[in-house]
C-alpha positions, 0 to 999 in steps of 0.5 A, spaced: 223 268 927 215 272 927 214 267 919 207 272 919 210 279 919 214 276 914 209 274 910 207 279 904 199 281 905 195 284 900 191 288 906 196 291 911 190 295 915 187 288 917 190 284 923 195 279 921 191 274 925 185 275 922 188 274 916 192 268 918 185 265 920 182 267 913 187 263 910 186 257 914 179 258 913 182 257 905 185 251 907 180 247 910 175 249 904 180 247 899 180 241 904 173 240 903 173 240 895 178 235 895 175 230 899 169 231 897 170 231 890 177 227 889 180 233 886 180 241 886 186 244 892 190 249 888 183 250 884 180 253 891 186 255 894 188 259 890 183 264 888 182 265 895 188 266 898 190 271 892 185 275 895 189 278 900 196 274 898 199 276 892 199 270 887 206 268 887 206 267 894 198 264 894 201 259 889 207 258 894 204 256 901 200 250 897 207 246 896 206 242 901 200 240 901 199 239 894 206 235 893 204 231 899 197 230 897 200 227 890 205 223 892 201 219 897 195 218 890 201 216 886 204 211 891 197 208 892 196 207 885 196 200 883 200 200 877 203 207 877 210 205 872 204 204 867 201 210 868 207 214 867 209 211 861 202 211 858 202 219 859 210 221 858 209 225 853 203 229 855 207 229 861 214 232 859 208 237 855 206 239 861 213 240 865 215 245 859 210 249 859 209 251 866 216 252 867 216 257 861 210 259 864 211 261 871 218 265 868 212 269 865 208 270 870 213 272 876 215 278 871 208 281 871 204 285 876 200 283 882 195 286 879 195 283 871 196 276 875 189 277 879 186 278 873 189 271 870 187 267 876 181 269 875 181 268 869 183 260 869 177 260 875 173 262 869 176 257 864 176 252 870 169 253 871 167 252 864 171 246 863 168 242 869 161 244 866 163 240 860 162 232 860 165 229 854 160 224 851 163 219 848 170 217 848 176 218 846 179 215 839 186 212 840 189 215 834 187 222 837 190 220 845 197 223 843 196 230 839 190 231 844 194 229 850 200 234 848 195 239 847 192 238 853 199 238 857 201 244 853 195 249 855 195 245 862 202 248 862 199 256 861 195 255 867 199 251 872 205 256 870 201 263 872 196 260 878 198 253 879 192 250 877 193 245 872 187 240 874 181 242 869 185 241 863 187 235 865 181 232 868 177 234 862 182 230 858 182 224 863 175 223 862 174 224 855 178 217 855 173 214 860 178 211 866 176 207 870 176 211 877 182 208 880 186 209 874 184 216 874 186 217 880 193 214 879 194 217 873 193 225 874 197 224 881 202 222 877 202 228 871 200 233 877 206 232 879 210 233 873 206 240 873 208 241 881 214 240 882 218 243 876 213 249 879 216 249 886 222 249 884 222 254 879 219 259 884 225 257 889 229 258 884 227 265 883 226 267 889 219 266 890 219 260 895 223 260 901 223 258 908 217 262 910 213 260 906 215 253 906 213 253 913 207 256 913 205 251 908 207 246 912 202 248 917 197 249 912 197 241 912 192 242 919 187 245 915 187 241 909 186 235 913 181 237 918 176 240 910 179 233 907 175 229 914 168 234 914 169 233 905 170 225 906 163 225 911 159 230 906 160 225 901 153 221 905 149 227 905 150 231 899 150 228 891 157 230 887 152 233 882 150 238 887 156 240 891 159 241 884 153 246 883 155 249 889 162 249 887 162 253 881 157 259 883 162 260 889 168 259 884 165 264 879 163 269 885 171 269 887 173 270 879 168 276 880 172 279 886 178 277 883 178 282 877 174 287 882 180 287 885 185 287 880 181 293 876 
C-alpha cells in the first residue's frame, strides 16, 4: 500500500517526498516546543501541517502521538485519581464541547477551517502572553473551570488545540509543577480521545493516517531530545518569545492562505 499517495495534500504541483520531508520537519519542531516547554504538540503541529495538508487530515496524523505522549504524563502522575476527580466537571465540559465541535468542523470548507486554526494560533498567542497574578478563589474554580472546558472544547473540536485555555487556566490556580503536568495530561485526554474517535467515526481518520502518525513518533522523539538539551542554553522566557512571533508568522500564512 503506497500510504503517500493516498494522503490528501494540499500542494499537489510539489513532490510527495518533499512534502513528507515538510512534514517531519513539523513533527520535529512540535517535538522541540514540548520538550522544551512541557507543552504545545498539536499548538506547533497543527498550523504547520494545515499549510499543505487540509485541517482535519493535519489534526489526524497527531493521534498518536499526542494520545501516547499524555498517556505516559498521566500514568507518570503520582496521585492521577485525585486529579481527575478534582477536574471532573471541567473535563466532561470539555468532552462535550469538542464532540460538538468537531461535528462542526468536518462540515466546513478547507478554506473556512484554515482560517479558524489561525484563528485559535492567534487566541493561543494571546492567551500564552497573559500571566495571571494572583491566584484563583475556591469558590470561582468550578464555574471558571466549566467555562474554561467548554471554550477548550470549541478549539479542540475545529483545531485540536485545547491547551491554551486549559493551561491559562491551570495556572491561574498556581499548581505545583508535578501536578500541573499530571492534571492537564489527564483533562487532554477527555479532550483527545472523543476528538479522534469522532474523526473515525465520521470518516476522517483511518488506517493511513494512523500509520502515518505513527511514523511521526520518530520525529516527535528526535525534536523532543534536542527540546529537552536546549532547556541549558536558552531561558523558557525567551523560547516562549521566540515561539509566539513563529506562531503568529504561521496564522498570518494561514489566513493568506485561506483568502
Amino acid at each position: 500500500m503506497d500510504l503517500l499517495s493516498q494522503v490528501p495534500w494540499t500542494f499537489t504541483g510539489i513532490p510527495e517526498l518533499a512534502l513528507l520531508g515538510f512534514a517531519g520537519l513539523a513533527f520535529v519542531g512540535a517535538g522541540v516546543v514540548k520538550g522544551t516547554l512541557g507543552v504545545g504538540l498539536p499548538l506547533v503541529a497543527v498550523p504547520l501541517l494545515s499549510l499543505v495538508l487540509p485541517p482535519p487530515t493535519a489534526i489526524s496524523l497527531l493521534v498518536v502521538p499526542v494520545l501516547i505522549s499524555n498517556l505516559w504524563q498521566a500514568w507518570q502522575a503520582d496521585k492521577p485519581a485525585r486529579y481527575a476527580m478534582r477536574f471532573k466537571w471541567l473535563s466532561l465540559s470539555l468532552l462535550v464541547s469538542t464532540v460538538l465541535s468537531v461535528r462542526l468542523s468536518l462540515a466546513l470548507p478547507t478554506e473556512i477551517l484554515s482560517v479558524l486554526v489561525a484563528a485559535s494560533v492567534i487566541c493561543a498567542v494571546v492567551l500564552m502572553m497573559y500571566k495571571p497574578q494572583g491566584s484563583l478563589p475556591p469558590e470561582r474554580e468550578l464555574p471558571l473551570g466549566i467555562g474554561a472546558g467548554v471554550l477548550a472544547g470549541m478549539m479542540g473540536g475545529l483545531s485540536s488545540m485545547t491547551g491554551p485555555f486549559i493551561i491559562t487556566y491551570l495556572l491561574a490556580l498556581k499548581l505545583p509543577r508535578d501536578e500541573f503536568v499530571g492534571s492537564i495530561s489527564i483533562i487532554y485526554l477527555f479532550g483527545m480521545i472523543p476528538l479522534y474517535l469522532a474523526l473515525a467515526y465520521y470518516g476522517r481518520l483511518g488506517l493511513v493516517e494512523t500509520s502515518m502518525s505513527l511514523l511521526a513518533l520518530a520525529p516527535m522523539a528526535l525534536g523532543m531530545i534536542i527540546g529537552r538539551r536546549m532547556r541549558a542554553f536558552l531561558s523558557e522566557e525567551a523560547f516562549r518569545r521566540v515561539l509566539l512571533g513563529f506562531l503568529a508568522s504561521v496564522a498570518v500564512l494561514l489566513v493568506s492562505k485561506g483568502a
